[in-house]
FIDRENRO-463677 format. One record per residue (C-alpha): x, y, z; residue in three letters; residue number from 1. Coordinates in nm, 4 decimals, padded with zeros to 6 digits. Each point is the difference from the previous one (the first is absolute). Example, Ala and Ser with C-alpha at 12.3 -4.5 7.8 and 13.67 -1.06 7.14 Angstrom:
# FIDRENRO-463677
+----------+----------+----------+------+------+
|        X |        Y |        Z | resn | resi |
+----------+----------+----------+------+------+
|  01.2300 | -00.4500 |  00.7800 |  ALA |    1 |
|  00.1370 |  00.3440 | -00.0660 |  SER |    2 |
+----------+----------+----------+------+------+
This chain:
# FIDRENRO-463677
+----------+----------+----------+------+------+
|        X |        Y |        Z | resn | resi |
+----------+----------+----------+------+------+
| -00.4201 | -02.0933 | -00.4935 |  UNK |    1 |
|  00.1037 | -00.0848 |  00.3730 |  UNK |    2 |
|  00.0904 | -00.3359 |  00.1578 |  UNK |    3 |
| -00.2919 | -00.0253 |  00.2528 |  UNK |    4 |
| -00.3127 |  00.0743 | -00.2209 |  UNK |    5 |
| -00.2495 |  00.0013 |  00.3116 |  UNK |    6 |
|  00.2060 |  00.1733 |  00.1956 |  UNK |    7 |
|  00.0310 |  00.3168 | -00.2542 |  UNK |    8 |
| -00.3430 |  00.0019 | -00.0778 |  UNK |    9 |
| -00.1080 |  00.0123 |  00.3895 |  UNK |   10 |
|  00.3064 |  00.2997 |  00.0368 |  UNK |   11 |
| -00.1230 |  00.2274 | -00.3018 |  UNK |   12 |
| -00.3927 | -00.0572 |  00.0309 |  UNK |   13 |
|  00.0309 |  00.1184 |  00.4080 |  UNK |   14 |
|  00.1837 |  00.2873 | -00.1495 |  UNK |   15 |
| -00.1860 |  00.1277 | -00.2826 |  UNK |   16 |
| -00.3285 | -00.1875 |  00.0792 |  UNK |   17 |
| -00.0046 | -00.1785 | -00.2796 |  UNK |   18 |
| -00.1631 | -00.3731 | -00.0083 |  UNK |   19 |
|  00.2119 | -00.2948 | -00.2007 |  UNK |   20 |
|  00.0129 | -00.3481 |  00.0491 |  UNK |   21 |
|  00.1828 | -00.3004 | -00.1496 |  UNK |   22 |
| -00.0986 | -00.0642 | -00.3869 |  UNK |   23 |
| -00.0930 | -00.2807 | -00.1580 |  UNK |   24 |
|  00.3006 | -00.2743 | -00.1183 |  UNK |   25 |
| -00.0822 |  00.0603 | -00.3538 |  UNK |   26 |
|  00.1358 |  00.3451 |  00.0408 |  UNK |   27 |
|  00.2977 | -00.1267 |  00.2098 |  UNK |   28 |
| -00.2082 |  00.1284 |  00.2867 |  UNK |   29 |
|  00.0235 |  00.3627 | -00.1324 |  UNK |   30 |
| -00.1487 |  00.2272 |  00.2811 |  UNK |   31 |
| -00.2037 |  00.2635 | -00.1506 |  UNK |   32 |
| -00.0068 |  00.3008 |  00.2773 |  UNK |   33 |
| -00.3231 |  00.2308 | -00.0287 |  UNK |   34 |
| -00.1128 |  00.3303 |  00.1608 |  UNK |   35 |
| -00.3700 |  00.0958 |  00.0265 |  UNK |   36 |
| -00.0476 | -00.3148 | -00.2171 |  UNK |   37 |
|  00.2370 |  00.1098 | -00.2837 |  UNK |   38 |
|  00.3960 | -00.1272 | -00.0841 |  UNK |   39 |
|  00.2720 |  00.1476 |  00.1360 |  UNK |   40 |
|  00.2899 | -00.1889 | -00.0009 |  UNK |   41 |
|  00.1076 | -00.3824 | -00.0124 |  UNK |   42 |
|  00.1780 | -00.2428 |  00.2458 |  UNK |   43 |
|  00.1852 | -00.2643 | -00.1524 |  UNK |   44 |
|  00.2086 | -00.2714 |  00.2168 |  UNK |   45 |
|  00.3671 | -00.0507 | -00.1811 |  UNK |   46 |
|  00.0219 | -00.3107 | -00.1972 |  UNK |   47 |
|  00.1951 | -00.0422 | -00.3592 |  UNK |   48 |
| -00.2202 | -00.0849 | -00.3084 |  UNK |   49 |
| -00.0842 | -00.3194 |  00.0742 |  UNK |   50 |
| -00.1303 |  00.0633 |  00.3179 |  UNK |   51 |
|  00.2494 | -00.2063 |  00.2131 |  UNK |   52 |
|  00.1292 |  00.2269 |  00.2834 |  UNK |   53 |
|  00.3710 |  00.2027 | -00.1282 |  UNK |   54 |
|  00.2788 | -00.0601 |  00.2118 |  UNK |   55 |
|  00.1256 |  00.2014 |  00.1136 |  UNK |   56 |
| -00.2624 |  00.2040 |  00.0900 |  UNK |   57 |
| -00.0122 |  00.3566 | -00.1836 |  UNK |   58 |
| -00.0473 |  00.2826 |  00.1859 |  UNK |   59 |
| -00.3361 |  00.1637 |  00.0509 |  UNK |   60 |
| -00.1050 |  00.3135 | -00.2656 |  UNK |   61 |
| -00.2712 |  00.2369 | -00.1537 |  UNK |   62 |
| -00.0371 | -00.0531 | -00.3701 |  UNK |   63 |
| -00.1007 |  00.2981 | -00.2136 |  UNK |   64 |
| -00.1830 | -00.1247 | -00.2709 |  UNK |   65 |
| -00.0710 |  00.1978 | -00.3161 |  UNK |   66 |
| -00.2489 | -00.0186 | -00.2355 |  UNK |   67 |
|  00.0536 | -00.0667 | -00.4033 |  UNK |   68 |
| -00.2305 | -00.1023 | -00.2634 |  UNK |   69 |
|  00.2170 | -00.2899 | -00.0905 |  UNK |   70 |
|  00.2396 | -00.1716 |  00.1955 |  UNK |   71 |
|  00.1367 | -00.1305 | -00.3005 |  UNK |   72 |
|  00.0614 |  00.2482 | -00.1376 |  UNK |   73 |
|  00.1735 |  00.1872 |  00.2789 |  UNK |   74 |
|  00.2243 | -00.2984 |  00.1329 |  UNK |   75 |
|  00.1391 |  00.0147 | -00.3480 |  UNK |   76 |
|  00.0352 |  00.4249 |  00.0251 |  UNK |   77 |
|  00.1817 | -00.0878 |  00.3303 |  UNK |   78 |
|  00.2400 | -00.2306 | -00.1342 |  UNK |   79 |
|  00.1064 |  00.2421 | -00.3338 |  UNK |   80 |
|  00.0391 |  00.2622 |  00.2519 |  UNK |   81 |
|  00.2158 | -00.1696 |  00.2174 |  UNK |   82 |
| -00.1819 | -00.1585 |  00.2795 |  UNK |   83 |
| -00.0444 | -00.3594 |  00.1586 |  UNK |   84 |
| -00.3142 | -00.2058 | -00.0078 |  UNK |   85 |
| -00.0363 | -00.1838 |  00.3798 |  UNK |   86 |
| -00.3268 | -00.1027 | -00.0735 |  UNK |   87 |
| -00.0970 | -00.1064 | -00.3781 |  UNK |   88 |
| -00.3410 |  00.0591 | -00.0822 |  UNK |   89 |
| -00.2669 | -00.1866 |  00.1151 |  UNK |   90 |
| -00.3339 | -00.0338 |  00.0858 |  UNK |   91 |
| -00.2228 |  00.0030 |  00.2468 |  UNK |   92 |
| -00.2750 | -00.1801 | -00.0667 |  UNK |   93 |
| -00.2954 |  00.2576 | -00.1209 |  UNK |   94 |
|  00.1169 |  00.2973 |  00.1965 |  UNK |   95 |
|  00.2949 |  00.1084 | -00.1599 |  UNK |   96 |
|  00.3358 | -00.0153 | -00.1962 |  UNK |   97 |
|  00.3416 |  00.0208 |  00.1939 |  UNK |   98 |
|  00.3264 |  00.0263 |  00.0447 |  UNK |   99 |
|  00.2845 |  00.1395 |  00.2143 |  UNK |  100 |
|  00.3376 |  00.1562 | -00.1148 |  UNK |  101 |
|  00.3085 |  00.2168 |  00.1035 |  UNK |  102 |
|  00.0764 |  00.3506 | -00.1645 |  UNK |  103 |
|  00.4112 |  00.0230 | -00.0788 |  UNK |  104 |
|  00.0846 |  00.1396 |  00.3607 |  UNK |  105 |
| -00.1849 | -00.2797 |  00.1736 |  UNK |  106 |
| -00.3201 |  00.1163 |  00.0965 |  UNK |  107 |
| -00.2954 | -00.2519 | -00.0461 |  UNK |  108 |
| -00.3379 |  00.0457 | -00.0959 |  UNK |  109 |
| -00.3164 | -00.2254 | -00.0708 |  UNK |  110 |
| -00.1889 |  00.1143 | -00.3414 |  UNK |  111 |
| -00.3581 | -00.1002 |  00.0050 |  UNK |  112 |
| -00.2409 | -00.0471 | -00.3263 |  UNK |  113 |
| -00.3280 | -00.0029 |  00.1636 |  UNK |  114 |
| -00.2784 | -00.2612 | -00.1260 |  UNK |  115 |
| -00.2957 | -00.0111 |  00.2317 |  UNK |  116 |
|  00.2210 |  00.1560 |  00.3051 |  UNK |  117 |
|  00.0687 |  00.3526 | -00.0518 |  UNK |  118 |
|  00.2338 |  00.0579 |  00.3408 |  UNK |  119 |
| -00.0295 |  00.2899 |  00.2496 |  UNK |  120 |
| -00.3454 |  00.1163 |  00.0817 |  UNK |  121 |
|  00.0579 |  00.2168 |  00.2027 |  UNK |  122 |
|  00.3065 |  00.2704 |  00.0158 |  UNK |  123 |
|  00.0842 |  00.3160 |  00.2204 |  UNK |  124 |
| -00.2127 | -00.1043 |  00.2941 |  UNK |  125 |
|  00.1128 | -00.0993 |  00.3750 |  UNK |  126 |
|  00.1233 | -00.3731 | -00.0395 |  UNK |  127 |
|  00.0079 | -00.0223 | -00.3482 |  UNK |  128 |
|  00.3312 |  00.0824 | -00.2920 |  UNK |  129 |
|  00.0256 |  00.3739 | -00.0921 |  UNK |  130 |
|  00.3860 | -00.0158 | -00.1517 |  UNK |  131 |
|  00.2598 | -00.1756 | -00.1417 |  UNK |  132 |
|  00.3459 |  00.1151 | -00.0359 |  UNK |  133 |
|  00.3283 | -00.1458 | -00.1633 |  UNK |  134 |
|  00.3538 |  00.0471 |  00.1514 |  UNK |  135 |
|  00.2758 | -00.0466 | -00.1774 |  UNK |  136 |
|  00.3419 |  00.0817 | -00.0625 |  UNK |  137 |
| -00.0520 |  00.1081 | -00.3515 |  UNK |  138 |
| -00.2856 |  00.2282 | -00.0398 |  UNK |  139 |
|  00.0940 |  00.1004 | -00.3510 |  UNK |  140 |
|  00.0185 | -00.3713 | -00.1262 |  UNK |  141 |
| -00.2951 | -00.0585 |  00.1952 |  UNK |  142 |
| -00.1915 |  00.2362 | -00.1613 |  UNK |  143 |
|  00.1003 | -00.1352 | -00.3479 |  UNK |  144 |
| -00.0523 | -00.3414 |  00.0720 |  UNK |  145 |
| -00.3698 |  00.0474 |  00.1419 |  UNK |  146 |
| -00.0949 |  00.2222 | -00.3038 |  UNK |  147 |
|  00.1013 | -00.2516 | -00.2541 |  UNK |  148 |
| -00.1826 | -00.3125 |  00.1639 |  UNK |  149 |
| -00.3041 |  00.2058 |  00.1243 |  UNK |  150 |
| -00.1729 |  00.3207 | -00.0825 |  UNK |  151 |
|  00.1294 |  00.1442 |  00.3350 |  UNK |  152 |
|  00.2265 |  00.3081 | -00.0419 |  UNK |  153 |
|  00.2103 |  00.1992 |  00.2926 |  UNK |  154 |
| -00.1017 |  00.3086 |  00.0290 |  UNK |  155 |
|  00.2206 |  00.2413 |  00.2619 |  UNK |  156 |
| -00.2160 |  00.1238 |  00.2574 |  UNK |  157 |
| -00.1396 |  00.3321 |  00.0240 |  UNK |  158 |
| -00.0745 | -00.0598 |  00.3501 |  UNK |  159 |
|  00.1462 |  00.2935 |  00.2403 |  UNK |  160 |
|  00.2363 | -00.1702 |  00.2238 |  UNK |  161 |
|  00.0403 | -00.3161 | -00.2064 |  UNK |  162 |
|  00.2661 |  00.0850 | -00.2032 |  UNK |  163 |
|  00.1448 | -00.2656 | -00.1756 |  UNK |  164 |
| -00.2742 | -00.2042 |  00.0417 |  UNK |  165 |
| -00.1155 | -00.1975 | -00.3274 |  UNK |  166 |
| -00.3487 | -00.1303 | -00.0578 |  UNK |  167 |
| -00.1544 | -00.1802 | -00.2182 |  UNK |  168 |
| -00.2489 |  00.0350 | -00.2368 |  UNK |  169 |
| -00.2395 | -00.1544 | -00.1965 |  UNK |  170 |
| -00.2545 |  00.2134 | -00.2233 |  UNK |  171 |
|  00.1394 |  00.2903 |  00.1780 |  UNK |  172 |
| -00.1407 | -00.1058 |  00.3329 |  UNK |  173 |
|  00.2653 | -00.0455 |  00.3040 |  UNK |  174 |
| -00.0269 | -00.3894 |  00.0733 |  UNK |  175 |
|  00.3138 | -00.0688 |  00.2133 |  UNK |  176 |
|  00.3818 |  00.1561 |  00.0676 |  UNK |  177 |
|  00.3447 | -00.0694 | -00.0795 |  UNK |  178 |
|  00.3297 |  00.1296 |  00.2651 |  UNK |  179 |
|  00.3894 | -00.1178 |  00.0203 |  UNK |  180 |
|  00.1277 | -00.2144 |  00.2926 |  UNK |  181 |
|  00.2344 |  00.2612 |  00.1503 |  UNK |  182 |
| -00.1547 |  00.0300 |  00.2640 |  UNK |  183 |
| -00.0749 | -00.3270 |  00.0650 |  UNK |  184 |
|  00.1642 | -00.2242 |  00.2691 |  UNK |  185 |
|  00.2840 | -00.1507 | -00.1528 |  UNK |  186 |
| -00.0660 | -00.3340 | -00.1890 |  UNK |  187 |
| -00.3179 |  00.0254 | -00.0721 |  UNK |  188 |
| -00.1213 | -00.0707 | -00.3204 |  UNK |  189 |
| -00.1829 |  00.1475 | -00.3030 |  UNK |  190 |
| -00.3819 | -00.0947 |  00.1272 |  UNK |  191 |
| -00.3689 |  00.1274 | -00.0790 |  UNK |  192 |
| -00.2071 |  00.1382 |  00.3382 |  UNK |  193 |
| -00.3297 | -00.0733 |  00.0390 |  UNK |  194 |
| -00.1902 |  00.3289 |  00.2367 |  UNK |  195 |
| -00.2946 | -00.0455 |  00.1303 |  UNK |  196 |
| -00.2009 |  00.3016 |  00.1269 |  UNK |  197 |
| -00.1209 |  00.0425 |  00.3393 |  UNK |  198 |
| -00.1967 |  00.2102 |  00.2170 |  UNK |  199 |
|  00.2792 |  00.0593 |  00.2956 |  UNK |  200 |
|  00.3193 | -00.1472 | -00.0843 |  UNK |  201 |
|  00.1120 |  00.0202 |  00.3532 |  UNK |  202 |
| -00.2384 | -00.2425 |  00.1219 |  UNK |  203 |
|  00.0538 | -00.2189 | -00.2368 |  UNK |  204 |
|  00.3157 |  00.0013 |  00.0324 |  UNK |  205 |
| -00.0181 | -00.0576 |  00.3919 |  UNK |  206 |
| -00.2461 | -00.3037 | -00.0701 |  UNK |  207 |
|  00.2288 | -00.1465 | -00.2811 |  UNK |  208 |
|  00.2518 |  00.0271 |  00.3090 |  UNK |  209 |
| -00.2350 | -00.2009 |  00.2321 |  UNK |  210 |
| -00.0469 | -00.2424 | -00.2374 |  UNK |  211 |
|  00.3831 | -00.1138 | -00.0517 |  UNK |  212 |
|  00.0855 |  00.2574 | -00.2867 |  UNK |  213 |
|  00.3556 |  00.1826 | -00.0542 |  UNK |  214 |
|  00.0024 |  00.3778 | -00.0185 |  UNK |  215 |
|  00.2548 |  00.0934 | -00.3039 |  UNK |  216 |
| -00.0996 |  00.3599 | -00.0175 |  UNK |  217 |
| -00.2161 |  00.1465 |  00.2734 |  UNK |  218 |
| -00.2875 |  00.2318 | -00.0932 |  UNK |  219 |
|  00.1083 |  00.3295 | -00.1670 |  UNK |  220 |
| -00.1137 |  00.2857 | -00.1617 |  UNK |  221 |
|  00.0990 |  00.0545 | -00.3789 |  UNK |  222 |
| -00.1949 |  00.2125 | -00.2984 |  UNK |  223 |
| -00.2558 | -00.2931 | -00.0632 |  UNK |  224 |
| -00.0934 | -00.0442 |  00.3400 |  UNK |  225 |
|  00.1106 | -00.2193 |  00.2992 |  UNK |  226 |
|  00.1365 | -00.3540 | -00.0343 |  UNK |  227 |
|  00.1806 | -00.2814 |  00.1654 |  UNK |  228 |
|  00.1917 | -00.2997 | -00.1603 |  UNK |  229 |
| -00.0540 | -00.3215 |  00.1653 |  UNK |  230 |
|  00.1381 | -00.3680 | -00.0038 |  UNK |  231 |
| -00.2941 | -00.2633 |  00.0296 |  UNK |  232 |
|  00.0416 | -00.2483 |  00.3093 |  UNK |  233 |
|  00.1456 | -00.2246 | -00.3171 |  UNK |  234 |
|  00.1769 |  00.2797 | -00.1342 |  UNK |  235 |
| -00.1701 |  00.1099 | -00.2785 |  UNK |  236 |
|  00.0870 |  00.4087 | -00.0834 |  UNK |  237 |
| -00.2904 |  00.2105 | -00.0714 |  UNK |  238 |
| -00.0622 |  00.3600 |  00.1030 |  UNK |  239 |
| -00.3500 |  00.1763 |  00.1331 |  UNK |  240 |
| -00.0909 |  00.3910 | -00.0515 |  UNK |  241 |
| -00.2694 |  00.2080 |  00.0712 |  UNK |  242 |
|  00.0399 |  00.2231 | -00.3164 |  UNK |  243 |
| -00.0895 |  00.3327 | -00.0299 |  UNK |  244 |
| -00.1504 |  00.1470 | -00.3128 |  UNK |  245 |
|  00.2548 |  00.1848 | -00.1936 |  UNK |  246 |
| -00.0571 |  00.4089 |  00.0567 |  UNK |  247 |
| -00.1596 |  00.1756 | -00.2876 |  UNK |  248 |
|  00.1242 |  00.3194 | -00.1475 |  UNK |  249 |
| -00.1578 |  00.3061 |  00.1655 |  UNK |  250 |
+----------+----------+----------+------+------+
């Protein structure tokens, strides 16, 4: 969601190579993003529910959306445990069920009931979403809170060199991560990151740069590969790696 919808889209489809354009006003002109011809992500111009334009203006961010069988059903698991609804649910014409809420720390998050629209369709490529990640300043609430509304449970790592590192799992599969603001600038809030995976973060990085992005964290090394953690040209926070495949036992 981002103040300058045309702008954003022309900023992350030079970068990633994706292709977007405006959507149609029944879908509040909902850009759909694709990569070799399959979704990726979606660019949204901020407006409130009625589609009148908010004022003031809120500031430009990734959503993480997660997927649930019932939205329902959820939204109500989200309030019993404690959380805030932002959104209430609603839908979207034939493609899907939604709704948007804040965990007990502060953290948002979209939830999406898919109908004819499934989401991502592609994952862990160049250009396209390989990882989300919550930070918070209450991993242990965290962790209850997400396991009561959704069949996601934090599981510590057993990563070498990730210690204390909590991700989370669904059907025993890792599908995102969980760490503590400590070492986070002061003030910043309990978010979600959105990663997305690419070939030679440096580059990127150094085009992002070009193209009127902020640097937050320059490219390092760390045990799942080497990342960055950039500010959009509207401000937006999201973070690009070039993962590395976790070692196998000898």
């Amino acid at each position: 969601m981002t103040p300058d919808q045309q702008s954003a889209i022309d900023f992350y489809c030079d970068l990633f190579g994706w292709q977007g354009e405006v959507g149609p006003p029944e879908t509040g002109g909902y850009a759909v993003c694709s990569l070799k011809g399959r979704p990726v992500a979606g660019i949204m111009a901020a407006m409130n529910p009625d589609g009148s334009t908010p004022d003031p203006m809120p500031p430009a961010v990734w959503t993480t959306y997660l997927a649930t069988d019932s939205v329902d059903e959820t939204v109500k698991k989200i309030g019993d445990a404690g959380g805030n609804v932002v959104m209430p649910a609603t839908d979207v014409m034939d493609l899907g069920r939604m709704a948007v809420a804040a965990d007990p720390q502060g953290a948002v998050f979209g939830l999406w009931e898919a109908k004819s629209f499934p989401g991502a369709g592609i994952v862990n490529e160049h250009g396209a979403l390989i990882w989300n990640e919550l930070s918070t300043t209450d991993p242990d609430a965290a962790g209850r809170f997400y396991a009561a509304a959704l069949p996601m449970t934090p599981q510590a790592s057993e990563m070498e060199g990730a210690e204390g590192y909590v991700e989370w799992q669904v059907g025993g599969r890792a599908v995102g991560g969980m760490m503590t603001l400590e070492k986070a600038p002061p003030g910043t809030p309990p978010h979600w990151m959105a990663y997305f995976h690419v070939d030679d973060v440096d580059s990127v990085v150094a085009a992002a740069t070009r193209a009127g992005a902020d640097v937050l964290a320059p490219p390092f090394d760390m045990v799942a590969g080497r990342m960055a953690v950039l500010a959009d040209p509207q401000g937006a926070v999201f973070s690009v790696i070039a993962a590395k495949a976790p070692e196998q036992p000898a």
